[in-house]
C-alpha positions as a Python dict, from the first residue, in 0.01 Angstrom:
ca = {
    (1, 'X'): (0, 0, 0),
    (2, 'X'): (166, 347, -52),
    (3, 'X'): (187, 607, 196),
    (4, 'X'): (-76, 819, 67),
    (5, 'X'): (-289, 554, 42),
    (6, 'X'): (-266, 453, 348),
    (7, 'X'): (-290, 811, 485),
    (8, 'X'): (-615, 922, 251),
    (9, 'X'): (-807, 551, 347),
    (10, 'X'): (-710, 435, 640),
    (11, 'X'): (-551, 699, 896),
    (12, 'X'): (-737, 1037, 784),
    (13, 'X'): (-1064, 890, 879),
    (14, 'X'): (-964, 855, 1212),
    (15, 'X'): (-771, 1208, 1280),
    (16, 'X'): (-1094, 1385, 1339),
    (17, 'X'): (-981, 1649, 1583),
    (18, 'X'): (-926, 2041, 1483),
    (19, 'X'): (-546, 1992, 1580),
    (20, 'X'): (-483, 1736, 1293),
    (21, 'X'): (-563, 1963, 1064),
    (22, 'X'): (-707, 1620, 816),
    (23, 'X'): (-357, 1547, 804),
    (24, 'X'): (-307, 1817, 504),
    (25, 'X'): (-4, 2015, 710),
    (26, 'X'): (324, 1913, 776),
    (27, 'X'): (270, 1933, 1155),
    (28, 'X'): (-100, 1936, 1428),
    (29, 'X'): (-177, 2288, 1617),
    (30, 'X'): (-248, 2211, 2034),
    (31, 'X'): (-333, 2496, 2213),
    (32, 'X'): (-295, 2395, 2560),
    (33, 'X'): (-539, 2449, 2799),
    (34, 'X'): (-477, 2769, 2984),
    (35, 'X'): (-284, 2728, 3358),
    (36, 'X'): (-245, 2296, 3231),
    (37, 'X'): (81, 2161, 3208),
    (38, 'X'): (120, 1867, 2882),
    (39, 'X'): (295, 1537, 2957),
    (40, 'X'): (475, 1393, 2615),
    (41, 'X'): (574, 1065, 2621),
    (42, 'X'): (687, 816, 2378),
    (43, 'X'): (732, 459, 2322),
    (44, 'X'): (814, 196, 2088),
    (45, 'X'): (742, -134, 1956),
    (46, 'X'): (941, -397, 1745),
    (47, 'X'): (820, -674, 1594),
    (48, 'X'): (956, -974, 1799),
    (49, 'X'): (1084, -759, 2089),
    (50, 'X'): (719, -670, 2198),
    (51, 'X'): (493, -835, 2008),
    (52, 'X'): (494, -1163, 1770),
    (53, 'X'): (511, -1193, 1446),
    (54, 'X'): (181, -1375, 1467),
    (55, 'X'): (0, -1098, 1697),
    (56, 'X'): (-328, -997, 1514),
    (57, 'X'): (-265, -636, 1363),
    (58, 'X'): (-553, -491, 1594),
    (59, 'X'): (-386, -617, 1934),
    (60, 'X'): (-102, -474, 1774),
    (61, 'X'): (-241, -111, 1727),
    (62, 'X'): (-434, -116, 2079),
    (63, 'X'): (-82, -214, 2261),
    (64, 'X'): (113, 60, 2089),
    (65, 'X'): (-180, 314, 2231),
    (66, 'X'): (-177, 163, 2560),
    (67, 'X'): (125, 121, 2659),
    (68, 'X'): (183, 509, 2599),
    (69, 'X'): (-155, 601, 2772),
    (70, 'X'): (26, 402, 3089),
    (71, 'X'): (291, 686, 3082),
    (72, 'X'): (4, 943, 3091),
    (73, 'X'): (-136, 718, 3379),
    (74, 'X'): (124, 713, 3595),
    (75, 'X'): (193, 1105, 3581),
    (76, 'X'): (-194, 1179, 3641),
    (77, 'X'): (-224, 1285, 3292),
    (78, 'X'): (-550, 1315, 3100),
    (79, 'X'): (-494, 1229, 2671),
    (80, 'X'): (-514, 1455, 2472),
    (81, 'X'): (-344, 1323, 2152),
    (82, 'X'): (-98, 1105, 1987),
    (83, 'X'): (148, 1095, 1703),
    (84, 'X'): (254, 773, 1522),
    (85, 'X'): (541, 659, 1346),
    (86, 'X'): (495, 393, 1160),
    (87, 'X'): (882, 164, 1054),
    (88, 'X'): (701, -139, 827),
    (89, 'X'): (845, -451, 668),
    (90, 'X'): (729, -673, 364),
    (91, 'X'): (508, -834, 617),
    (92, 'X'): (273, -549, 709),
    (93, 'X'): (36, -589, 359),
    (94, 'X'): (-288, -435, 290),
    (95, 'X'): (-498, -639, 518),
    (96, 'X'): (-225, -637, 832),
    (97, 'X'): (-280, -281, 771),
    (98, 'X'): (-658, -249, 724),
    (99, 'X'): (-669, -419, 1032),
    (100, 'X'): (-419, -264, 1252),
    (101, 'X'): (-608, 72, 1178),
    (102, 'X'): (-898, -88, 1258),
    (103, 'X'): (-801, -196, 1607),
    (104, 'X'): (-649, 147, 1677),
    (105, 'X'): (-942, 347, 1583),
    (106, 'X'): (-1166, 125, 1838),
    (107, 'X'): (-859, 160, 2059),
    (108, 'X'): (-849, 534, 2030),
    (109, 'X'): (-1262, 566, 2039),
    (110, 'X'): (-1227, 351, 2381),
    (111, 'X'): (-996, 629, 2564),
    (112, 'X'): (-1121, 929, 2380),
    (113, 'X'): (-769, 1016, 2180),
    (114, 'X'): (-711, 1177, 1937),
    (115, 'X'): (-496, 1087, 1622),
    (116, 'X'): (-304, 1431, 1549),
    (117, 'X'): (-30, 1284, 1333),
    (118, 'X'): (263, 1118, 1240),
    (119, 'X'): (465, 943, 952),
    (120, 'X'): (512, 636, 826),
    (121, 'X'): (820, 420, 595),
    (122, 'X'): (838, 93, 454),
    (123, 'X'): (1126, -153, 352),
    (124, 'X'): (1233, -243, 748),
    (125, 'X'): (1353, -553, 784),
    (126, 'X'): (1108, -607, 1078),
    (127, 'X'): (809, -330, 1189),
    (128, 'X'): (906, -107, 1428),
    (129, 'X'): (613, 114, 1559),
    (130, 'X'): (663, 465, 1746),
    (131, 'X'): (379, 670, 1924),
    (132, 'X'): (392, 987, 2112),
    (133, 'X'): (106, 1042, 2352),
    (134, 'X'): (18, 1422, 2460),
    (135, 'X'): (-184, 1482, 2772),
    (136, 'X'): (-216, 1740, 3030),
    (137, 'X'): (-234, 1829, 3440),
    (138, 'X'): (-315, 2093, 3670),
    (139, 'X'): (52, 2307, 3611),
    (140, 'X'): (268, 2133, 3886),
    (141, 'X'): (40, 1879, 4025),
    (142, 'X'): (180, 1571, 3784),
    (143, 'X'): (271, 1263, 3983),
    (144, 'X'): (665, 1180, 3948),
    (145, 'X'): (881, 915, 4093),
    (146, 'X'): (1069, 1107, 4313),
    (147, 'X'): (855, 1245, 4570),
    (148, 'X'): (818, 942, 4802),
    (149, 'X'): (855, 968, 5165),
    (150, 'X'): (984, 755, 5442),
    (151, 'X'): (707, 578, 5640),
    (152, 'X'): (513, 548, 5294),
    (153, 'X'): (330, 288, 5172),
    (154, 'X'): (380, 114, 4875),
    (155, 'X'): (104, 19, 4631),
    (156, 'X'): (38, -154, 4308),
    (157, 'X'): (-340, -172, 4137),
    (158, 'X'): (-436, -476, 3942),
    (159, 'X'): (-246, -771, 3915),
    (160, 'X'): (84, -925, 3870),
    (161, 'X'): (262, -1171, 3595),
    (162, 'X'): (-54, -1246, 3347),
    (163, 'X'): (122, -1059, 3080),
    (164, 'X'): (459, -1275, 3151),
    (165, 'X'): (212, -1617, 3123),
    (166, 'X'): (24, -1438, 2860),
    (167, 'X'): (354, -1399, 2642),
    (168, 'X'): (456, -1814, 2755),
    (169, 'X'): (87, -1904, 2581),
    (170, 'X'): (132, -1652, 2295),
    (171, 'X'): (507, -1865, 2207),
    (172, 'X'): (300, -2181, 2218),
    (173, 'X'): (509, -2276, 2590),
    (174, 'X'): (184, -2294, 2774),
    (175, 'X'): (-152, -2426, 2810),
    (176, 'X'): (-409, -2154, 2665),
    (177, 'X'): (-615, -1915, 2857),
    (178, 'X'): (-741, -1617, 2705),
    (179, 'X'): (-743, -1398, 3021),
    (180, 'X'): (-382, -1449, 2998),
    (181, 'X'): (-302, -1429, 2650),
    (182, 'X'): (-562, -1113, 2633),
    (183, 'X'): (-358, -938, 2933),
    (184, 'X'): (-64, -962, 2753),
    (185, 'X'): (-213, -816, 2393),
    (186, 'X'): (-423, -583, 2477),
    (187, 'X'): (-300, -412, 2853),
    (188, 'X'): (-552, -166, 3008),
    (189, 'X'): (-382, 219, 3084),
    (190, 'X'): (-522, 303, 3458),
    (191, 'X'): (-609, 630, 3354),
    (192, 'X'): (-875, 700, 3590),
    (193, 'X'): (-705, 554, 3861),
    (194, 'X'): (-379, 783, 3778),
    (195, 'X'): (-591, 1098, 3748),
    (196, 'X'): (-802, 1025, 4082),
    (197, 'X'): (-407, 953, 4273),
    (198, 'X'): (-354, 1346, 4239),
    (199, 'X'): (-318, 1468, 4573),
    (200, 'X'): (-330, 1120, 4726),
    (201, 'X'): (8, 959, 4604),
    (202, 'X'): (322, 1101, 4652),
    (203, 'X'): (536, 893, 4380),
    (204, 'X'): (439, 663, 4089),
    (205, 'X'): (506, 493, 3786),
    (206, 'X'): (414, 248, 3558),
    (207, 'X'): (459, -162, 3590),
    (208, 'X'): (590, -188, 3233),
    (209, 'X'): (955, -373, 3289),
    (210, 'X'): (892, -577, 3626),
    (211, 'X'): (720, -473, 3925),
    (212, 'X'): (1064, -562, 4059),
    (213, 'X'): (1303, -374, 3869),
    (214, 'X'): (1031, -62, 3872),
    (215, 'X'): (1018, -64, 4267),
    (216, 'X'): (1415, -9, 4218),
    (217, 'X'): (1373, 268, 3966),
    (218, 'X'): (1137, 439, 4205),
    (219, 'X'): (1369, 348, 4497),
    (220, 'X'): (1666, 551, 4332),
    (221, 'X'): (1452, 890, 4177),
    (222, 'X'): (1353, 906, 4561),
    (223, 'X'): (1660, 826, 4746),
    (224, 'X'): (1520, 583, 4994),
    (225, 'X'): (1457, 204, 5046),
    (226, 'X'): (1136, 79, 4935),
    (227, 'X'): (1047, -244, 5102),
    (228, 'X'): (867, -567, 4846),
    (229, 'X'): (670, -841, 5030),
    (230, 'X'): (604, -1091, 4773),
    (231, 'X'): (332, -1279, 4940),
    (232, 'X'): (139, -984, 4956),
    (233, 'X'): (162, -1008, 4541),
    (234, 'X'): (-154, -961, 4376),
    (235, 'X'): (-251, -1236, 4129),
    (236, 'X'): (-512, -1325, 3906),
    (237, 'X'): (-731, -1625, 3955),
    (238, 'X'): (-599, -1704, 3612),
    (239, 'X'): (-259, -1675, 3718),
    (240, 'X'): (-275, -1815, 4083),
    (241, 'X'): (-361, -2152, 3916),
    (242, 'X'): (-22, -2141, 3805),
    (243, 'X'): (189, -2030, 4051),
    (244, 'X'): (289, -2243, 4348),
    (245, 'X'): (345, -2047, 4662),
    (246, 'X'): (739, -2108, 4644),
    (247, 'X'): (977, -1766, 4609),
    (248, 'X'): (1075, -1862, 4268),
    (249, 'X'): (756, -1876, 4133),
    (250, 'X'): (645, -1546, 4270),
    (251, 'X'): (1008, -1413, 4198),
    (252, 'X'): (941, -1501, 3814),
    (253, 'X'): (561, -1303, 3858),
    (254, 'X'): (736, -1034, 4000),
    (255, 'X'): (989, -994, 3700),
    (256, 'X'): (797, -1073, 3359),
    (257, 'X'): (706, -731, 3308),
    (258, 'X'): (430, -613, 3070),
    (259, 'X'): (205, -543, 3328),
    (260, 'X'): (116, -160, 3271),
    (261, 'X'): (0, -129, 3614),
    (262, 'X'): (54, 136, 3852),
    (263, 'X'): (314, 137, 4094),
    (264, 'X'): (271, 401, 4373),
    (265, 'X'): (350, 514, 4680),
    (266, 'X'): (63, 740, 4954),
    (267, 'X'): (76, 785, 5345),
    (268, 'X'): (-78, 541, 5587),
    (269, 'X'): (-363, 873, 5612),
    (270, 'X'): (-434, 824, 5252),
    (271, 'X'): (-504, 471, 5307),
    (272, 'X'): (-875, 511, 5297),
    (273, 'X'): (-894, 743, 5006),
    (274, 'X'): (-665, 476, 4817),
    (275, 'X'): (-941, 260, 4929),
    (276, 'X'): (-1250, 469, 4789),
    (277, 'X'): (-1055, 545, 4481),
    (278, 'X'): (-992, 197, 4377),
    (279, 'X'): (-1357, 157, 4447),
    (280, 'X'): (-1494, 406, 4189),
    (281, 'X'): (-1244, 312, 3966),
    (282, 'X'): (-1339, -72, 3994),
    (283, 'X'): (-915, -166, 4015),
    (284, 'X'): (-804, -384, 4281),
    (285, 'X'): (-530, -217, 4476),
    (286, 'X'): (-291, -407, 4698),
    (287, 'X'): (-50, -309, 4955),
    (288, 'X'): (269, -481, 4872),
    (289, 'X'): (530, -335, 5096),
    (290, 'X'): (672, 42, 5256),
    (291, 'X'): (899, 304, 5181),
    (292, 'X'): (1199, 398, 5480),
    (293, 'X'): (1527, 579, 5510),
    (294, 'X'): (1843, 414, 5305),
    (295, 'X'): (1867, 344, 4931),
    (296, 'X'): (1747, 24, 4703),
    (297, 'X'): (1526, -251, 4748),
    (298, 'X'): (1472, -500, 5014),
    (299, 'X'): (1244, -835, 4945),
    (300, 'X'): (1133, -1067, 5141),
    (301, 'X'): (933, -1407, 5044),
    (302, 'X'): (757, -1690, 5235),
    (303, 'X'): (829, -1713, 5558),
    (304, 'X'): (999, -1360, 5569),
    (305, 'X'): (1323, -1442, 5395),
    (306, 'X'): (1521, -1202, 5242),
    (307, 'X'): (1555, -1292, 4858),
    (308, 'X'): (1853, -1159, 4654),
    (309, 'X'): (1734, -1239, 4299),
    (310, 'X'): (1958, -1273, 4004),
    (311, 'X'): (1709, -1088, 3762),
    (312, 'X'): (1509, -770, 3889),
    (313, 'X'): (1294, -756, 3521),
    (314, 'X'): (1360, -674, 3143),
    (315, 'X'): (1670, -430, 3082),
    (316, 'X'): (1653, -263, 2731),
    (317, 'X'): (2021, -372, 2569),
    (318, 'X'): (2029, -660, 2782),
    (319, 'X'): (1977, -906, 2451),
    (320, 'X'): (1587, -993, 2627),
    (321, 'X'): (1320, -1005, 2372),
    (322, 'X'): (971, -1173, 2327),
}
């Protein structure tokens, strides 16, 4: 399909917003709302580093959103918009294409975003697929990681490790389920929960690598020791059927990553407007450990042991890959 094919049939259709300008300009117009700050982030996916080669094209399209839309999540961010960059291969033909647009207009009707613009080139040995996601926040009121404080507790919505199974049955190395397979395709941004956590949390971030090695990112933009209690992990009924209450299953839960949850920390006097929040928002919310003076991470498994593991979660550059 050529580019301005794909742009006139498949892409203009869905940049409906004033901004986009139908695509005719070399660039979208955002006015900002007045006294709002915008939050840009940006994230990518390769074919076989975070998706398969078999994925359907729509799964595809509504990962690339939401994993962006996470990053707007975990800053208290509301969408606004997104840009898209589209790096395809011989193996993205017509229909892949017809049907990744597809999936991302549902994708981008189901959050209320708006497509403002972006580029695309063929000839890639694999697809590599960029978006940039715009939102905005009350000027100075975004959620960051560094503003824990000691005596904190630590918090995580949703649950833990489906995506990591999800990925196992996606490869064909487990039995199907497609609770699993769906939590890995197709993740769910806690954008309501983010935006409701201003003025309530004091730090967070998004699960995305590990809730194990993101505890440790946290940990270090704060400069204090968050504390991990891995039986207080929160798992699926899906997932609990497959993981033995032994520190090396929960260990591997803990680092499989692709989780887009939210990570964050509150005060013990927040703990009932956590509660109420989670309520509206209809997202479980655990309490999975505390936040004290000193630097790193401490974890502790069954029985209280202290665990030192090997692997924290996914490091970009580390050779790790789907």
């Amino acid at each position: 399909m050529l580019e301005r094919t794909l742009i006139d049939t498949l892409l203009r259709p869905l940049a409906r917003h004033p901004a986009a300008r139908g695509l005719g300009d070399d660039a979208a117009i955002l006015t900002p709302p007045l006294g709002r700050d915008l939050v840009l982030t940006h994230d990518v996916l390769a074919c076989g580093v975070h998706y398969l080669p078999a994925d359907p094209p729509s799964d595809v399209a509504w990962k690339l959103l939401a994993v962006n839309l996470s990053d707007l999540a975990a800053m208290g961010a509301r969408p606004i918009g997104v840009l898209m960059g589209l790096g395809l291969s011989s193996a993205e033909d017509d229909a892949w294409l017809t049907a990744f647009t597809d999936g991302l207009g549902r994708a981008l009707e189901k959050w209320e975003v708006a497509l403002l613009g972006g580029d695309t080139v063929a000839g890639l040995d694999r697809a590599v697929l960029g978006l940039t996601a715009i939102g905005e926040v009350a000027h100075g009121r975004a959620l960051t990681r560094r503003a824990a404080q000691p005596g904190d507790e630590l918090f995580v919505t949703g649950t833990i490790g489906d995506a990591g199974l999800g990925l196992a049955i996606a490869r064909g190395d487990a039995d199907p389920d497609r609770y699993l397979l769906n939590r890995f395709r197709r993740p769910e941004p806690r954008l309501a929960m983010g935006q409701g956590l201003l003025g309530v949390a004091s730090a967070a971030m998004d699960v995305s690598d590990g809730l194990l090695i993101d505890a440790q990112r946290l940990a270090a933009a704060s400069g204090l020791r968050l504390a991990v209690d891995l039986t207080q992990l929160p798992l699926s009924d899906a997932a609990a059927a497959r993981t033995p209450r032994a520190d090396d299953a929960l260990i591997e839960r803990a680092t499989a990553g692709d989780d887009y949850e939210l990570l964050f920390t509150a005060p013990p006097a927040a703990a009932a407007a956590v509660a109420a929040l989670a309520a509206a928002c209809r997202v479980r919310v655990t309490r999975i450990g505390s936040v004290g003076e000193g630097d790193g991470l401490s974890i502790t498994g069954v029985g209280g042991r202290a665990l030192r593991p090997a692997r924290l979660g996914y490091e970009h550059g580390g050779g790790g890959s789907t």
